[in-house]
N, C-alpha and C positions, 0 to 999 in steps of 0.2 A: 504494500500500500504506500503510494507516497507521503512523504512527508508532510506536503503541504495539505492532502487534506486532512488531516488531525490538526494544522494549522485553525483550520475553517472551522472545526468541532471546538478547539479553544476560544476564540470569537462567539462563536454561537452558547458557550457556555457564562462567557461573561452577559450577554445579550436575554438568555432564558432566564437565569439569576433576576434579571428586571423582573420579567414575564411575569414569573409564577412568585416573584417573593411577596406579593401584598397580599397572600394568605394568609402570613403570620403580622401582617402588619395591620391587618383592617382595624382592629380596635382603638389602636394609637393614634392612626390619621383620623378615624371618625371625631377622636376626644379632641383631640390637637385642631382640626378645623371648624368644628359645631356642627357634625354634621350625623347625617344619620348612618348605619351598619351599610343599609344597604345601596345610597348615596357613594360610599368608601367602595362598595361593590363593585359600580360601577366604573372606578378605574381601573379592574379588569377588563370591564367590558368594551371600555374606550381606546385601550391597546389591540385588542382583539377587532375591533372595526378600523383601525389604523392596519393590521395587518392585511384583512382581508379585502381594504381599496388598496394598502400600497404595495403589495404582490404584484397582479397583474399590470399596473400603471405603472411601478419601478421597472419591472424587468421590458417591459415596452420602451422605456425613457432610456436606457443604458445596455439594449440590444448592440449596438452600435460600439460602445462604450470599451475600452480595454475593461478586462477584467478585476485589474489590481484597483485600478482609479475608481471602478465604480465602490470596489468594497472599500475602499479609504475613504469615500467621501461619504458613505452611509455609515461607516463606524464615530468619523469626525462629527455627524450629526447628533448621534445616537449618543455621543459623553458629552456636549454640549446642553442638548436637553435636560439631562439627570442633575447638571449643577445649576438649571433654572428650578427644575424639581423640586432640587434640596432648598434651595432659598427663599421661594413664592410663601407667600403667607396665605395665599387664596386657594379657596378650591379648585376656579374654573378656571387658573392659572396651570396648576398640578392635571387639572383636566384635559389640557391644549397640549402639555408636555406631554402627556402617556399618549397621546394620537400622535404628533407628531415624531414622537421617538418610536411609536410601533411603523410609523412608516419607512422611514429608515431601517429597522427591522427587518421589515419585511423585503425591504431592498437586500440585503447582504443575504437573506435568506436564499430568496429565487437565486441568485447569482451563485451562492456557494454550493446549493445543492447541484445546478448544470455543472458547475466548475468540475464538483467533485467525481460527480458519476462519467464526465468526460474525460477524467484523466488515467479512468483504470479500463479493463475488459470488461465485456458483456459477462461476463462470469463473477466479477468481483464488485458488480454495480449494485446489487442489497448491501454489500458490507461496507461501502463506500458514503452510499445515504446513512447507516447504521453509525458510521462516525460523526455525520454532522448532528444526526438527530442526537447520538449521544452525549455532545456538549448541554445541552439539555439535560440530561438526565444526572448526569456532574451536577449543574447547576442544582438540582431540586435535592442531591444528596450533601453535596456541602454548599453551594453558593446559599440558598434559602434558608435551611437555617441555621447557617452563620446569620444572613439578612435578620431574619426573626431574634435572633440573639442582642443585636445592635439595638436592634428597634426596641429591645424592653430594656438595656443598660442607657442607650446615648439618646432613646427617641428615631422616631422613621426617618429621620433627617439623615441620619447616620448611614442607614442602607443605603440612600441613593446617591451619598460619594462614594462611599465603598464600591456601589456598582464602576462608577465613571474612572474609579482610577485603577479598577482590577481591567476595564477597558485596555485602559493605556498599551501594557504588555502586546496584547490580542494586537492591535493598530501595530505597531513595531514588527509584532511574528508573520503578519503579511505584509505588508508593507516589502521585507527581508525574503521571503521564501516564494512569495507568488508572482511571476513572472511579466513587466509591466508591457510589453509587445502585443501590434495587434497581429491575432492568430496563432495558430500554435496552439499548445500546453498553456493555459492560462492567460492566455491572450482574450480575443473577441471572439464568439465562437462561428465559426465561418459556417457551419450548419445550421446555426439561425440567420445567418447573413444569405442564405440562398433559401431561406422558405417564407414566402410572404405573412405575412400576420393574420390576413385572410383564411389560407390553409391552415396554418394554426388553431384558430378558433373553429376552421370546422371538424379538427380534428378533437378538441376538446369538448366540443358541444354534442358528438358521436354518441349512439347508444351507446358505446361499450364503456365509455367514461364514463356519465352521467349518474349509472347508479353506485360509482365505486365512490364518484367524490359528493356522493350525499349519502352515503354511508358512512364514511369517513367523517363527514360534519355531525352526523349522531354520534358517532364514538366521543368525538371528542369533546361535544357540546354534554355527554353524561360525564365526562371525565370532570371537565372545569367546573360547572355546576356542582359537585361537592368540594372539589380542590379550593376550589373560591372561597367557602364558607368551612374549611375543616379547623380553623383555632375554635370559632363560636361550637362548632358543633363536641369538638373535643373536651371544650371547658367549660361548657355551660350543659353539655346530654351528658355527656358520658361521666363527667366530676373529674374530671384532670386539671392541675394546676397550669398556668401560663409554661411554668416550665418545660412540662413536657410537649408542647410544641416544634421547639427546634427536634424534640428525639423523635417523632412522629413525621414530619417532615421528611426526615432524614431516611428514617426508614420508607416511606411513599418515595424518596429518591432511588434508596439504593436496588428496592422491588424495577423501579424504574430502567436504572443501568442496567439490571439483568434480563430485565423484558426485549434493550432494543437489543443486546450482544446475542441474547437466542433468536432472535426473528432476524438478526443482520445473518447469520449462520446459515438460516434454513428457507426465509423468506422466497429467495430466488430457484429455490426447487420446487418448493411447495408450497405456495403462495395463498393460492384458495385454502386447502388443510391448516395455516398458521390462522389465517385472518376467522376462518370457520370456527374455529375450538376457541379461539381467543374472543369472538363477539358473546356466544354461548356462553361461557364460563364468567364475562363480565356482568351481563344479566343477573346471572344466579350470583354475583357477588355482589355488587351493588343493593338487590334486595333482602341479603342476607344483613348488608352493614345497617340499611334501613331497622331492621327488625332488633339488631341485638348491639344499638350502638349507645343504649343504656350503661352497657357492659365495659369497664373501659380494658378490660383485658381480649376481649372480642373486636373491640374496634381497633386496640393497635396491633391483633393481628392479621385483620385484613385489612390495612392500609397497605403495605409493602406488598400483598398479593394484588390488590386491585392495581396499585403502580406500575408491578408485573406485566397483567392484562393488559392494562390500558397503553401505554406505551409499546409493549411485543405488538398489540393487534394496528395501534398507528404506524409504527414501521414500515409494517407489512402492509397495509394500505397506499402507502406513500412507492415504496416498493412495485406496486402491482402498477399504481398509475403513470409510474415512469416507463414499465415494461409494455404497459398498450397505450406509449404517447409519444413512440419514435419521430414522428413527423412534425412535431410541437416543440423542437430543443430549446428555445427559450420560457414558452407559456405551461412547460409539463411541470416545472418545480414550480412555475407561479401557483398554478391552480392546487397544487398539495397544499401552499401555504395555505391559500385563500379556505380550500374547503376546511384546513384544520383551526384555523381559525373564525373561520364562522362557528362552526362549533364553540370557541371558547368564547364567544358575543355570544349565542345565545344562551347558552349553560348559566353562565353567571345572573344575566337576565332573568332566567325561568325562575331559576333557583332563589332568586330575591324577590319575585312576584308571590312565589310561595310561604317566604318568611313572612312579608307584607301583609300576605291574607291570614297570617296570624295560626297558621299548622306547625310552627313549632320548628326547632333547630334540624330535626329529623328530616322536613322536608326535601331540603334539596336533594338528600341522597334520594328518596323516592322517587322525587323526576329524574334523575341519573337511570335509577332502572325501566321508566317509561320511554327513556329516549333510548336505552339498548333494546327495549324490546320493538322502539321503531325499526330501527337498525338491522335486529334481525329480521322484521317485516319486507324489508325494502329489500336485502338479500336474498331472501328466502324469493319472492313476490319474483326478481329477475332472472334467477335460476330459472325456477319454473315456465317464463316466458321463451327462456333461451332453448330448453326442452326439446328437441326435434320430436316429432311424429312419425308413428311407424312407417309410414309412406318416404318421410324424408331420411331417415336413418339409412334404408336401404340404399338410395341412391350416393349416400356420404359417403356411405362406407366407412373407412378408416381414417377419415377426415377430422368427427368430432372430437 
């Protein structure tokens, strides 16, 4: 594996640490601004709508673009943001920073993920995505709750240097390693420079996408939808002290790094069988955490299992969409981002409609299990569709 793309997975680790840290922070911002749980919420959900406009409209904007310039100028965006972040006294200030820094996000994203799957073989391209998605998973095992940690010693202020100057490093390591020339190995990618933008979306817009990347937006719309709310739900359901949130965390991380290093492994042989066991088994966990998250020895045991699932089964989604989106080399990593982040808009959404209507800390995890059993709906429902008939079977033959 090259080196540079473990470059891009350090990047996207410093960049996920943003993402997912105001789990452990909601309470703090809520107090510190006058605002409400689920107000605080919503600057999940405001990064997550920053990601899933500026996926597709970065990677359009720096098609063109060298490679290295584009991820240096979204990284330079993205630590700029965090030290207005840390400073703003206002809400709707902190509110303008988490959209604008998830659009930068989502620019280094698109770009890292083409970059990365274009510098190895078709054979090595699951474990290649499995590197960048796994800077992320880093991030949720130690970026977040160190982040959580800060936040209840120095205030939330504290995590959002800490993000911008763990940036720095990242900025420097590509900067160094990734190749500033257009074409080539980490140049512009000259197979997006010969397929029109046109062809592109009609490749994206195709049956065969369409239900993988709204399957994908359930997954991960039940994912964030508790992740958003797991301090409230740890410390207020289940009787767990502030503390054990950085351990909790940690462990939803570290379930996490094991979910994408198995699904980087196995995704690309057996892509439907990972994504299949992984939608089903989140289901049934998700409504298991729902039912026994009174428990707090039950709920931190399946936190690190559902981290597992939920991440192995997003790999392997991201995975599958790169393998039926050859013709898309620019908009195939956009629309992963896009559809996993609509997911994380509307999850945190749902999830705080639910506290709102007054069901209790429980809630969110409920709708996590309603939108897996979309999920499996939606799969199940295009299986079926795709189904040949004994008429057509025979003529396939050994086709299907």
């Amino acid at each position: 594996m090259p080196f540079a793309v473990y470059v891009l997975g350090l990047a996207v680790f410093a960049q996920g640490t943003s993402e997912f840290m105001l789990s452990g922070l909601l309470s703090g911002i809520a107090a510190d601004l006058g605002v409400s749980l689920s107000a605080a919420g919503l600057l999940t959900s405001a990064f997550a709508v920053g990601m899933v406009v500026g996926a597709p409209v970065m990677a359009l904007a720096g098609r063109t673009w060298p490679r290295r310039r584009a991820l240096l100028l979204f990284l330079a965006v993205f630590v700029a943001v965090h030290a207005v972040g840390a400073l703003t006294p206002s809400y709707g200030v902190l509110l303008a920073t988490r959209f604008v820094g998830a659009l930068a996000n989502a620019g280094f994203w698109a770009v890292a993920l083409s970059t990365a799957v274009a510098m190895v073989p078709d054979r090595l391209k699951g474990r290649a995505a499995a590197v960048v998605v796994g800077g992320v998973t880093v991030a949720c095992v130690v970026g977040v709750p160190a982040g959580a940690v800060l936040g209840e010693r120095w205030g939330w202020r504290s995590a959002f240097w800490a993000v911008a100057i763990v940036s720095l490093p990242a900025f420097l390591a590509v900067l160094r390693s990734i190749p500033g020339g257009r074409g080539g190995r980490g140049g512009t990618d000259a197979g997006a420079a010969s397929v029109s933008v046109r062809d592109e979306l009609r490749v994206l817009t195709g049956p065969r996408l369409r239900p993988v990347l709204l399957t994908m937006a359930l997954v991960q719309g039940a994912t964030f939808c508790t992740f958003s709310y797991l301090e409230p739900l740890l410390t207020r359901e289940s009787g767990l002290s502030a503390g054990w949130v950085p351990v909790a965390l940690a462990l939803f991380g570290a379930g996490a790094f094991a979910g994408v290093t198995v699904a980087g492994r196995y995704a690309d042989a057996h892509p439907v069988a990972v994504v299949a066991t992984g939608m089903g088994a989140l289901t049934a966990g998700w409504s298991a955490l729902a039912l026994t998250a009174g428990s707090p020895v039950f709920a931190l045991a399946l936190v690190p299992l559902l981290g597992l699932l939920a991440f192995g089964t997003g790999t392997a989604l991201i995975t599958r969409v790169l393998s039926l989106a050859p013709g898309a080399p620019t908009l195939a990593g956009a629309s992963s981002t896009t559809a996993f982040n609509l997911g994380a808009t509307v999850g945190p959404w749902a999830g705080g409609l639910a506290l709102g209507a007054g069901f209790g800390y429980r809630a969110p995890v409920g709708v996590s299990a309603l939108l897996m059993a979309a999920a499996v709906l939606v799969a199940a429902t295009t299986a079926k569709s795709r189904r040949p008939r004994a008429g057509e079977r025979r003529l396939s033959g050994t086709r299907l």
